[in-house]
MARGU-512535 format. One line per 10 residues: number of its first residue (from 1); for each residue x, y, z of C-alpha. Coordinates in pm, 1 decimal. Example, Ala and Ser with C-alpha at 12.3 -4.5 7.8 and 13.67 -1.06 7.14 Angstrom:
<domars>
1> 1230.0,-450.0,780.0 ~ 1367.0,-106.0,714.0
</domars>
This chain:
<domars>
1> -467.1,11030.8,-4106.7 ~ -288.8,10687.5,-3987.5 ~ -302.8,10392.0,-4193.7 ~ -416.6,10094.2,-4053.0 ~ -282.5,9736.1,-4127.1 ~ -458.7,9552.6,-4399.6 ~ -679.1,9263.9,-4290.4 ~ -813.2,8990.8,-4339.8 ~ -453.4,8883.4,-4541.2 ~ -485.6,8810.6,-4922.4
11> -258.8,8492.8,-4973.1 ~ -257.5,8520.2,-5332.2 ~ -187.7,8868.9,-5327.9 ~ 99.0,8869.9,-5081.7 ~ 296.1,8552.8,-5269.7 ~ 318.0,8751.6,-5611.2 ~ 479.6,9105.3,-5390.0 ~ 697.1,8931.0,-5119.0 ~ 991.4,9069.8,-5122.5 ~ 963.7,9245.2,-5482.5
21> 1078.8,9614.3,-5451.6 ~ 906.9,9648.2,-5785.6 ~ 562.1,9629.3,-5574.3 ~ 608.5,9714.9,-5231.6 ~ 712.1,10106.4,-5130.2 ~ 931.9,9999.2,-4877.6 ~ 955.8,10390.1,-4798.9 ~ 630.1,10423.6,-4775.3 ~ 578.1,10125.7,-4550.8 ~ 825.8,10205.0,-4282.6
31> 644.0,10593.4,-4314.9 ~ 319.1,10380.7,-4231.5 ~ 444.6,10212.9,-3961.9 ~ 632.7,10523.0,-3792.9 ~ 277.9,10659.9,-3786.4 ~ 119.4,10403.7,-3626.3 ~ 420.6,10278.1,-3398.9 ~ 207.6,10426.4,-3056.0 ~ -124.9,10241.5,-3162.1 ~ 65.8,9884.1,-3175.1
41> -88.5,9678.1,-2909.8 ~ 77.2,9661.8,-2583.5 ~ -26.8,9308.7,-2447.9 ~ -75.0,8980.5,-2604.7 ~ -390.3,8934.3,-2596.6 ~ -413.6,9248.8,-2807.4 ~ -173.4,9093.0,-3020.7 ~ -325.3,8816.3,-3046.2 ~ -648.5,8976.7,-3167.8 ~ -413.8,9195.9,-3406.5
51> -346.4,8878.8,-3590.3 ~ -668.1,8702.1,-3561.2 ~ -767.3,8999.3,-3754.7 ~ -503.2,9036.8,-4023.7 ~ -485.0,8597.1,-4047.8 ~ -815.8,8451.0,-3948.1 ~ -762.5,8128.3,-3782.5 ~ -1117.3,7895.8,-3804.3 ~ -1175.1,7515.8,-3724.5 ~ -1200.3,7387.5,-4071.7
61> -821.8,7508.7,-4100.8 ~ -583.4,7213.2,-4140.7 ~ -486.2,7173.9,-3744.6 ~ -115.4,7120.4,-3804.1 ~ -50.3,7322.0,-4042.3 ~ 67.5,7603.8,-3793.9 ~ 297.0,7357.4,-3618.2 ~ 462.3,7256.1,-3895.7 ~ 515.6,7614.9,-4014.4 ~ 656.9,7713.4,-3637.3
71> 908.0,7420.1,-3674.6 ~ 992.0,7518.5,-4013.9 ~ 1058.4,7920.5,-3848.1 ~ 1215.6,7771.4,-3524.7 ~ 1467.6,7615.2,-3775.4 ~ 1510.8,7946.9,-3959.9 ~ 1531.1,8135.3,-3628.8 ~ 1837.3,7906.6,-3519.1 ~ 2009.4,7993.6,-3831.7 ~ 1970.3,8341.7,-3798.2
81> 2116.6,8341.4,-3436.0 ~ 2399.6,8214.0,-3563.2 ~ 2473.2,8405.8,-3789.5 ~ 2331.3,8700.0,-3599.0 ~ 2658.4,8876.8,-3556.7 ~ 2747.1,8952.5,-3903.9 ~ 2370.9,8963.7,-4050.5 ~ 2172.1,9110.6,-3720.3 ~ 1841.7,9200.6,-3937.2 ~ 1771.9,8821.3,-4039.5
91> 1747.9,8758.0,-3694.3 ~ 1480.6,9043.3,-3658.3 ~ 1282.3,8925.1,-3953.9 ~ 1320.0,8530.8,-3858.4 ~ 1166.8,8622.9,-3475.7 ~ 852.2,8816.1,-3655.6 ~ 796.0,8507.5,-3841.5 ~ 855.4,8322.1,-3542.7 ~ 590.6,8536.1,-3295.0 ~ 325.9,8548.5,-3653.9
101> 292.8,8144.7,-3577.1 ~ 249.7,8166.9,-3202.2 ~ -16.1,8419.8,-3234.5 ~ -184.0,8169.8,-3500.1 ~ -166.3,7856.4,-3325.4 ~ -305.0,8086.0,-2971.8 ~ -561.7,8131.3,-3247.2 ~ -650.2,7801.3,-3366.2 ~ -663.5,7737.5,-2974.9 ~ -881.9,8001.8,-2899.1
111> -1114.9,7905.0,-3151.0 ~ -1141.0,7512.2,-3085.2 ~ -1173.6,7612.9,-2667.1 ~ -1459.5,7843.6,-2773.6 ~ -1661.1,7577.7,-3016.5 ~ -1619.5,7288.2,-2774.7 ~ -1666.0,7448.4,-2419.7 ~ -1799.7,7796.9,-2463.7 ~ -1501.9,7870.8,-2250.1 ~ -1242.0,8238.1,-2348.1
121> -917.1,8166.7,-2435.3 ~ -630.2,8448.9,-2316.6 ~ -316.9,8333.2,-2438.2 ~ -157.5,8643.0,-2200.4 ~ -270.0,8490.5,-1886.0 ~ -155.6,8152.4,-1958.8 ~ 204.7,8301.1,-2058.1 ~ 188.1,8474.7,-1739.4 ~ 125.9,8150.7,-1508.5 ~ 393.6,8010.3,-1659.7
131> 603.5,8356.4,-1663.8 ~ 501.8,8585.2,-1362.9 ~ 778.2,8832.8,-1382.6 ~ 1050.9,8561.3,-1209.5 ~ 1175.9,8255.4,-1203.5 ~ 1020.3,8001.1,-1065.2 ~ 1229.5,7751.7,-969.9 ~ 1461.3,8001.5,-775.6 ~ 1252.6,8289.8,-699.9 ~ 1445.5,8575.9,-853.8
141> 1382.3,8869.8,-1077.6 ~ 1706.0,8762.0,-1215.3 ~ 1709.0,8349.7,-1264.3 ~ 2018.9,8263.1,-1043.3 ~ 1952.2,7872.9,-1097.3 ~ 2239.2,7675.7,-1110.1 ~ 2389.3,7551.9,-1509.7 ~ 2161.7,7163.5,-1390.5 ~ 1877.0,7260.6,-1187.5 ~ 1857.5,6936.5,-971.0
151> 1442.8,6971.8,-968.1 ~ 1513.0,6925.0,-1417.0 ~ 1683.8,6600.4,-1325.7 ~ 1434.5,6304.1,-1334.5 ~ 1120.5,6590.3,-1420.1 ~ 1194.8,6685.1,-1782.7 ~ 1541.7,6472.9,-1844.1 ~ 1468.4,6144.2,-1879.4 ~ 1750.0,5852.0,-1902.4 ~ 1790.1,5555.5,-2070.5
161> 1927.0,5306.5,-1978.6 ~ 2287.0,5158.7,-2163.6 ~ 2398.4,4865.8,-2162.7 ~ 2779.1,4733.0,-2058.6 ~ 2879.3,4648.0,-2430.2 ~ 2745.1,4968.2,-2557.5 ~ 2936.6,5271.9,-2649.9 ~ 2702.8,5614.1,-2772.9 ~ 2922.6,5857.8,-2639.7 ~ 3297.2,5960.1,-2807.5
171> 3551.1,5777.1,-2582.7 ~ 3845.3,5786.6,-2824.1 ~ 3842.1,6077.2,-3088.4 ~ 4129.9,5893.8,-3246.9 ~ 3880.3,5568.2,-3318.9 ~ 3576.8,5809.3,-3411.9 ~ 3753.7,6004.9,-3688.6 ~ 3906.9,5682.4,-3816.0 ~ 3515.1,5574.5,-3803.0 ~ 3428.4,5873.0,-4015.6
181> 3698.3,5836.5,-4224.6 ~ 3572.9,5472.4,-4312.8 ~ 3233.6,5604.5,-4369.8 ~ 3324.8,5856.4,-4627.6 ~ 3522.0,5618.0,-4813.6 ~ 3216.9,5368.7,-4790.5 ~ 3000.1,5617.8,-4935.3 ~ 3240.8,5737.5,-5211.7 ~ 3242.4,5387.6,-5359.4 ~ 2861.6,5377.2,-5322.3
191> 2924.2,5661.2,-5561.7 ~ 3175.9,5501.0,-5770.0 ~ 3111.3,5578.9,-6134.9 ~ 3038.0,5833.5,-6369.5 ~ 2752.0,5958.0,-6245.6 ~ 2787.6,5959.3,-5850.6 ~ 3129.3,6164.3,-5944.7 ~ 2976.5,6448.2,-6178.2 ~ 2620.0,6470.2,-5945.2 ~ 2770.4,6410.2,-5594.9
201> 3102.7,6588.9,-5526.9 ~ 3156.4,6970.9,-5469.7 ~ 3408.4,7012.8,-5718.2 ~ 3382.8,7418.7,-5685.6 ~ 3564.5,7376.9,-5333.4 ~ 3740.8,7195.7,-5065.3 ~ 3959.0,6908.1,-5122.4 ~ 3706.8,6748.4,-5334.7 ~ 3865.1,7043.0,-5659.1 ~ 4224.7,7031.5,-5493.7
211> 4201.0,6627.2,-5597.6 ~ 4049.6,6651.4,-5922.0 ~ 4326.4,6921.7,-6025.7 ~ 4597.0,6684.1,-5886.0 ~ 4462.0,6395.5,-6046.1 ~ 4456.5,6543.8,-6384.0 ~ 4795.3,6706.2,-6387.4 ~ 4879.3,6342.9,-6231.0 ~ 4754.8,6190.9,-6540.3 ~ 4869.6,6398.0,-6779.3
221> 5212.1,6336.6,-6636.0 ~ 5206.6,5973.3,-6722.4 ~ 5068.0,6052.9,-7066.1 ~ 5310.2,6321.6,-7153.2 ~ 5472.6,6107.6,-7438.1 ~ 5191.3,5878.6,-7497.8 ~ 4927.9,6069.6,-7587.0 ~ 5004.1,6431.5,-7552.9 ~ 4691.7,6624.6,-7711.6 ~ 4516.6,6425.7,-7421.8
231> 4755.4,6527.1,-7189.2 ~ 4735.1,6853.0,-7275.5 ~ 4349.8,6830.9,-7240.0 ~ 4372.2,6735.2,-6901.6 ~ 4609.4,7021.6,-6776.3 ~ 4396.1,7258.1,-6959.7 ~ 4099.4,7119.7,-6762.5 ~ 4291.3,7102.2,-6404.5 ~ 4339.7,7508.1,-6445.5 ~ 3980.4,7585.0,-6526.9
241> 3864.5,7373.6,-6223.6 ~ 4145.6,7493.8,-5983.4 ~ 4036.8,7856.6,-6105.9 ~ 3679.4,7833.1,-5997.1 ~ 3722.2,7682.4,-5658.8 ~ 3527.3,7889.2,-5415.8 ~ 3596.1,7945.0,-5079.6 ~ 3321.2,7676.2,-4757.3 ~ 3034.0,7836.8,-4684.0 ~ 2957.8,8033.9,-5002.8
251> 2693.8,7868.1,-5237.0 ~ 2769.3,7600.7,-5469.1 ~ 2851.5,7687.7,-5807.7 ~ 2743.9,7346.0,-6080.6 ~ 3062.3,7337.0,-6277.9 ~ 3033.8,7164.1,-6605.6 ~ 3291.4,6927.6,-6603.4 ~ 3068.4,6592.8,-6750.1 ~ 3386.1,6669.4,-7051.1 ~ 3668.6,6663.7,-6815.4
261> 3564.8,6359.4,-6622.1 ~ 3549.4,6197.0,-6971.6 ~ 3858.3,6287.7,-7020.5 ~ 3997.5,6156.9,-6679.3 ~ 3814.2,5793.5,-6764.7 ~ 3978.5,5784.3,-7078.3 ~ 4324.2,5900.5,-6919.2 ~ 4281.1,5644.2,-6629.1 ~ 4208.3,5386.6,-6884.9 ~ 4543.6,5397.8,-7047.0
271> 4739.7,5396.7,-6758.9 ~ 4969.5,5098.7,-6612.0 ~ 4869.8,4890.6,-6283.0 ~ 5177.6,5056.6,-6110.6 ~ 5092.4,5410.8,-6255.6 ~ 4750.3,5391.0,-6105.4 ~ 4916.0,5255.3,-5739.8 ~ 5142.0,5552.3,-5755.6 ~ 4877.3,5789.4,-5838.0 ~ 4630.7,5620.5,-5558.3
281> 4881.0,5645.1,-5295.0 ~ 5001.2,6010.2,-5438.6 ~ 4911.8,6340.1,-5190.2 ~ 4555.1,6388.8,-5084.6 ~ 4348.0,6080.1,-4893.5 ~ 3994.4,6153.4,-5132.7 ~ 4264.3,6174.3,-5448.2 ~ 4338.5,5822.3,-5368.2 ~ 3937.9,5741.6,-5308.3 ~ 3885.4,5934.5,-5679.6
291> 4138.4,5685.6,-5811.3 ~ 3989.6,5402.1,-5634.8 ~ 3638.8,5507.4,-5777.4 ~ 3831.3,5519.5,-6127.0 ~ 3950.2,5151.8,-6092.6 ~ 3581.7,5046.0,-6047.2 ~ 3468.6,4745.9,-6319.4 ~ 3166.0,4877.8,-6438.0 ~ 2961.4,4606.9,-6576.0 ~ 2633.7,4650.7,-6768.5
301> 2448.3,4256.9,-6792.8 ~ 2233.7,4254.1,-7109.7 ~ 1958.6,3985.3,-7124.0 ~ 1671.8,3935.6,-7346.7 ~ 1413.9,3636.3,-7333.2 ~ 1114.3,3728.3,-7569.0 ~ 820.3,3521.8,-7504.6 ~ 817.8,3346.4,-7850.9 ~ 1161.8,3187.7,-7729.6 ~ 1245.5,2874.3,-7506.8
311> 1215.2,2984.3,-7134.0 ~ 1589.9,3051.9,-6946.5 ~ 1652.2,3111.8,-6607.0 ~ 1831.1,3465.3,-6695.1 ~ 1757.0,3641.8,-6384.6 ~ 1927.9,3317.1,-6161.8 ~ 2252.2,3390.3,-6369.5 ~ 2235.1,3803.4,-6277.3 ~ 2197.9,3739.2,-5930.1 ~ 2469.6,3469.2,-5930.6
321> 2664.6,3738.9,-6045.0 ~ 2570.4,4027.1,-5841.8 ~ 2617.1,3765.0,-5543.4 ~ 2982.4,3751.3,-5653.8 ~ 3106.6,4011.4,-5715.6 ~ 2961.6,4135.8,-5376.8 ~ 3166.1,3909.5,-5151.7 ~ 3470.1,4032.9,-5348.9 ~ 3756.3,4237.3,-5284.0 ~ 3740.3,4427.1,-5585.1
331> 3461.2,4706.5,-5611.3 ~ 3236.0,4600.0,-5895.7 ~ 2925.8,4761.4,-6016.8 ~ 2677.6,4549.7,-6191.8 ~ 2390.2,4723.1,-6428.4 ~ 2128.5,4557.5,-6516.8 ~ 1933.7,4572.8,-6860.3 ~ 1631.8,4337.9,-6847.2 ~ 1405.8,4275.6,-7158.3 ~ 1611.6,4435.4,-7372.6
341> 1562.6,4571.2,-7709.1 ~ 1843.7,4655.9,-7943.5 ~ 1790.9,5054.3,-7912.1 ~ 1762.1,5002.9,-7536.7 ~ 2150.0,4890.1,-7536.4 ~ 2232.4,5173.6,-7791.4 ~ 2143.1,5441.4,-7608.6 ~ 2233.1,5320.7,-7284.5 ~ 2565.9,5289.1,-7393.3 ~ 2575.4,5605.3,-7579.5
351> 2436.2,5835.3,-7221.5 ~ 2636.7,5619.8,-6990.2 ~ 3022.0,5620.8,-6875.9 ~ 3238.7,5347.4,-7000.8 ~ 3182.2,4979.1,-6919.8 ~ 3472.6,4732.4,-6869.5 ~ 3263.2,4452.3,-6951.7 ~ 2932.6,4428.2,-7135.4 ~ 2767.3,4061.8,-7033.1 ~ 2511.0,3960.9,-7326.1
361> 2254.0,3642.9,-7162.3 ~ 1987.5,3498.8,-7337.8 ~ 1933.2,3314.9,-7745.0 ~ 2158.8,3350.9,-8045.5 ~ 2276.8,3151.4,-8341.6 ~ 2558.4,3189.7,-8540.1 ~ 2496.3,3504.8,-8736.3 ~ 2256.0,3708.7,-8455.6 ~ 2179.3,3833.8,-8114.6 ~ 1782.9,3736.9,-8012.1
371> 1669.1,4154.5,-7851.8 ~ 1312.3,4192.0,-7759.7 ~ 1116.5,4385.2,-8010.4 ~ 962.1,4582.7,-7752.5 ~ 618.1,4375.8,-7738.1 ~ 787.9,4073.5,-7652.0 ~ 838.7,3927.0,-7948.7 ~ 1191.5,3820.8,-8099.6 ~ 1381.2,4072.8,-8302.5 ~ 1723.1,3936.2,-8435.7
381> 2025.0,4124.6,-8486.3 ~ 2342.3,4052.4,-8653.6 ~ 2647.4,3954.4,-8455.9 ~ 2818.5,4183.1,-8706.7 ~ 2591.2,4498.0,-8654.5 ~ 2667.3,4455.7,-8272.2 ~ 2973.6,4387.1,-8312.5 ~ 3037.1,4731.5,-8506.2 ~ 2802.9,4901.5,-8226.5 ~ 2986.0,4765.8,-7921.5
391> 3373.5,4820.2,-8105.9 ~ 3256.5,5225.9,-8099.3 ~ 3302.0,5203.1,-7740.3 ~ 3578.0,5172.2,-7466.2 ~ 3523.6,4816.9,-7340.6 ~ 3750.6,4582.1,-7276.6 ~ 3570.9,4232.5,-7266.5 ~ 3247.7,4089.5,-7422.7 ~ 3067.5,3801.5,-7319.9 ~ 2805.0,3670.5,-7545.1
401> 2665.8,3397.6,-7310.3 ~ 2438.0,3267.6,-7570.4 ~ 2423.9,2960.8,-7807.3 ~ 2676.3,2976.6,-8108.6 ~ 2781.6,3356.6,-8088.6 ~ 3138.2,3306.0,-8190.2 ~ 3108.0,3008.2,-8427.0 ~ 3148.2,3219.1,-8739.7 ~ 3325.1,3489.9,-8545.0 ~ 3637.5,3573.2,-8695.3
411> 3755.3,3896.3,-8531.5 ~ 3742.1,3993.8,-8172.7 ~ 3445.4,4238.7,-8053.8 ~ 3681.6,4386.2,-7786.9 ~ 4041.9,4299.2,-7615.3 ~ 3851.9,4026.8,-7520.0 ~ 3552.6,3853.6,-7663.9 ~ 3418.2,3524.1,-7466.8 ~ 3111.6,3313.2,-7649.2 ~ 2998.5,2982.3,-7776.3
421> 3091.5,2759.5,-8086.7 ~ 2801.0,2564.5,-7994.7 ~ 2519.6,2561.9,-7791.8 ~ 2539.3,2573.6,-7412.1 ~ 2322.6,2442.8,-7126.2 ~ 2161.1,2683.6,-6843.3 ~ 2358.7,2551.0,-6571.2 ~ 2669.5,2545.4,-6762.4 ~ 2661.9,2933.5,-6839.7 ~ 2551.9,3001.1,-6484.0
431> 2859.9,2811.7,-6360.7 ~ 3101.2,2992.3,-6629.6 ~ 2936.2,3328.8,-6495.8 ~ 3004.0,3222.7,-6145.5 ~ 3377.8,3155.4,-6214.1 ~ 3452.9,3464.8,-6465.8 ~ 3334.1,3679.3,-6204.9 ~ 3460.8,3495.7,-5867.9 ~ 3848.3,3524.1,-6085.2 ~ 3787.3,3924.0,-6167.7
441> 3636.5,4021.5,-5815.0 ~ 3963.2,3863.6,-5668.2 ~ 4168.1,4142.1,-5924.5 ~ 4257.8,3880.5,-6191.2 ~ 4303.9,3989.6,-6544.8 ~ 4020.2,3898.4,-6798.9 ~ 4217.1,3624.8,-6963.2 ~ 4272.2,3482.2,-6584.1 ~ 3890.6,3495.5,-6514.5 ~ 3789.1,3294.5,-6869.1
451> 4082.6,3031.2,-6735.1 ~ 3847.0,3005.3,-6347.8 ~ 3524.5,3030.6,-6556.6 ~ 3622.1,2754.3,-6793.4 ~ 3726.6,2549.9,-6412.1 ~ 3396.2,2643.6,-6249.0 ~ 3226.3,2461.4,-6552.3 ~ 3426.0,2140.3,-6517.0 ~ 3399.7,2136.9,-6154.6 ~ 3005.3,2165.2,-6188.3
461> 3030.6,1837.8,-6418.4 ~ 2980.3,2021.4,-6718.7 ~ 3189.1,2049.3,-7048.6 ~ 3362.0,2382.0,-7135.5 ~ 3478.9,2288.0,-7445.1 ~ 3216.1,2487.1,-7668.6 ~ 3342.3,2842.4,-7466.0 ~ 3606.6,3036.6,-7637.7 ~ 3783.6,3305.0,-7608.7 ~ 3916.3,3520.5,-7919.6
471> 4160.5,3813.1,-7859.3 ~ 4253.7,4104.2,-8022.9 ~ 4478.7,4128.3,-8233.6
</domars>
């Protein structure tokens, strides 16, 4: 006795088996269908009614739901064409998915012809209009139509017009891969930093591992004498990654390398101008863009203004900043951390990569910071516990652009610490800001950028004389 297909189909059901060997007797099913192989139906109309049976198509059903799903298998059935040589059988399950949504949607039709007009849908005689058995633009059993059909040109192509100064079509492949090029570097310092490096980049393959292994070894060259255990480091981490590239095409393997990229920061940190220049210019084009993304200023702009404190215009400072450092040459990322609270810095700086510069705005005296408490109300810290906080870390300048922050300030926080003796007008610290920045997107060294800042003050009619700078020792 034949088995006959299952119907109406159990959604639920099906889900928790599909594709589970555990729960389907593949044996047994291809036994079924051997069986019932000369019942199939032999039109499509009888098809059609096949799956009306086994999927039950009816009005209330969501009406594009079916079109979406034959996009979604048209996709799917493209993919397994092309790969249809090596892997034939995904192209035979991709084309039953494929006919499964035709028959639904000649379902959904057939049911929304009957409700409104009483009228039969067969979805066999339509596909026979359209198809009678030969072509019907030439006439054949066998389509000779020429590769262009003149009778396609001006009925389903359509043009559009171009204009004289416009250019959508490849004219020089020379200029188009130098386009591309540009693009891929544009987007690589879009993902300049820590994070667009360890989230972005397919470090299993390509020459996105070859760089990272020549860039460490690289490094750990120029650190041989200095700082050997680092060095050593490095290498070590250049042979795991180089060992577990894997070859286009396969799928990508996450490789845990948040350590090694540490590393590299910390490496890249300690290196000279002309070391970097000969690393950046070393073999490899995206080595020199990884090296490039390396020499990124990273800088994270603190700024607090509880409500119990006088009103400052922190957020015209950030943006004269961000304004900056945008029409600069040199690629500078600005965070921002608004409404700060002391714990809010801490553990941004503890789960972020190094910052060159951390920018403090908003009240202080001479023995505290002004956070918010995180109701908006003033919590004061002392300079001293953030300046034990911020010396844990690898940044090179502080600026504490706040009222009297280096008056009884003795030791720098960083290389370079830049604050007040005294207290400073809105205007004058927006000016500073202005100048520091203008000075460090331009390449100039920290000390160089206090110099413009100090410049930009005077030239804004202000005094500068209450800024300082202290150094470390």
């Amino acid at each position: 006795m034949s088995v006959l297909p299952r119907g109406p189909h159990n959604e639920v059901k099906c889900k928790q088996v599909k594709g589970t060997h555990a729960t389907v007797d593949h044996k047994e099913l291809a036994r079924i269908a051997r069986e019932n192989w000369t019942s199939r139906p032999a039109k499509l109309d009888d098809w059609q009614k096949m799956f009306q049976n086994i999927y039950p198509r009816q009005l209330t059903d969501a009406r594009g739901r079916s079109t979406v799903g034959l996009l979604e298998e048209l996709g799917e059935l493209a993919e397994a064409v092309r790969v249809g040589d090596a892997h034939p059988k995904y192209f035979l399950g991709e084309a039953a998915d494929t006919f499964s949504y035709l028959m639904g949607i000649a379902n959904e039709h057939s049911v929304r012809i009957e409700m409104q007009s009483n009228q039969k849908f067969s979805f066999q005689e339509e596909f026979l209009k359209r198809y009678p058995g030969l072509c019907t633009q030439c006439g054949y059993k066998v389509c000779s139509c020429p590769s262009i059909p003149e009778a396609t040109i001006g009925r389903m192509a359509k043009e559009l017009g171009i204009a004289p100064e416009e250019r959508p079509f490849i004219d020089n492949v020379h200029r188009f891969t130098e386009e591309g090029e540009n693009v891929a570097r544009e987007v690589l310092e879009q993902q300049g930093g820590y994070n667009g490096l360890t989230t972005q980049l397919p470090f299993d393959r390509g020459d996105a591992n070859h760089s990272l292994v020549l860039l460490c070894n690289g490094i750990a060259d120029a650190l041989e004498t200095e700082s050997p255990e680092l060095a050593a480091t490095l290498r070590a981490g250049a042979f795991k990654v180089g060992s577990s590239a894997r070859p286009a095409g396969t799928p990508r393997k996450p490789l845990d390398i948040t350590s090694l990229l540490q590393n590299v920061i910390r490496g890249w940190a300690k290196l000279s101008k002309d070391q970097r220049k000969g690393l950046k210019a070393a073999e490899g084009d995206l080595m020199g863009e990884l090296g490039r993304i390396l020499d990124t200023r990273r800088v994270l702009f603190v700024h607090s203004n509880p409500q119990d404190t006088e009103f400052l215009r922190l957020d015209a400072e950030l943006r004269t900043i961000k304004q900056t450092v945008e029409s600069g040459k040199q690629n500078i990322i600005v965070e921002n951390l608004p409404a700060a609270t002391v714990d809010d810095l801490r553990t941004h700086l503890l789960h972020s990569a190094p910052y060159e510069i951390v920018h403090f705005s908003g009240h202080a005296d001479a023995d505290n910071l002004v956070f918010d408490d995180g109701k908006g109300n003033t919590h004061a810290v002392s300079l001293d516990a953030i300046a034990e906080l911020l010396g844990r870390q690898q940044i090179k300048c502080v600026i504490l652009n706040a009222c009297q922050t280096v008056r009884n300030m003795h030791k720098a926080v960083a290389p370079f610490t830049i604050g007040m003796d005294e207290d400073i007008e809105d205007k004058a610290a927006n000016d500073f800001s202005r100048g520091f920045y203008d000075a460090l997107s331009a390449g100039k060294t920290h000390e160089e950028a206090f110099a413009e800042g100090l410049t930009a003050v005077s030239l804004g009619g202000g005094s500068s004389d209450q800024i300082k700078l202290l150094k470390a020792d």
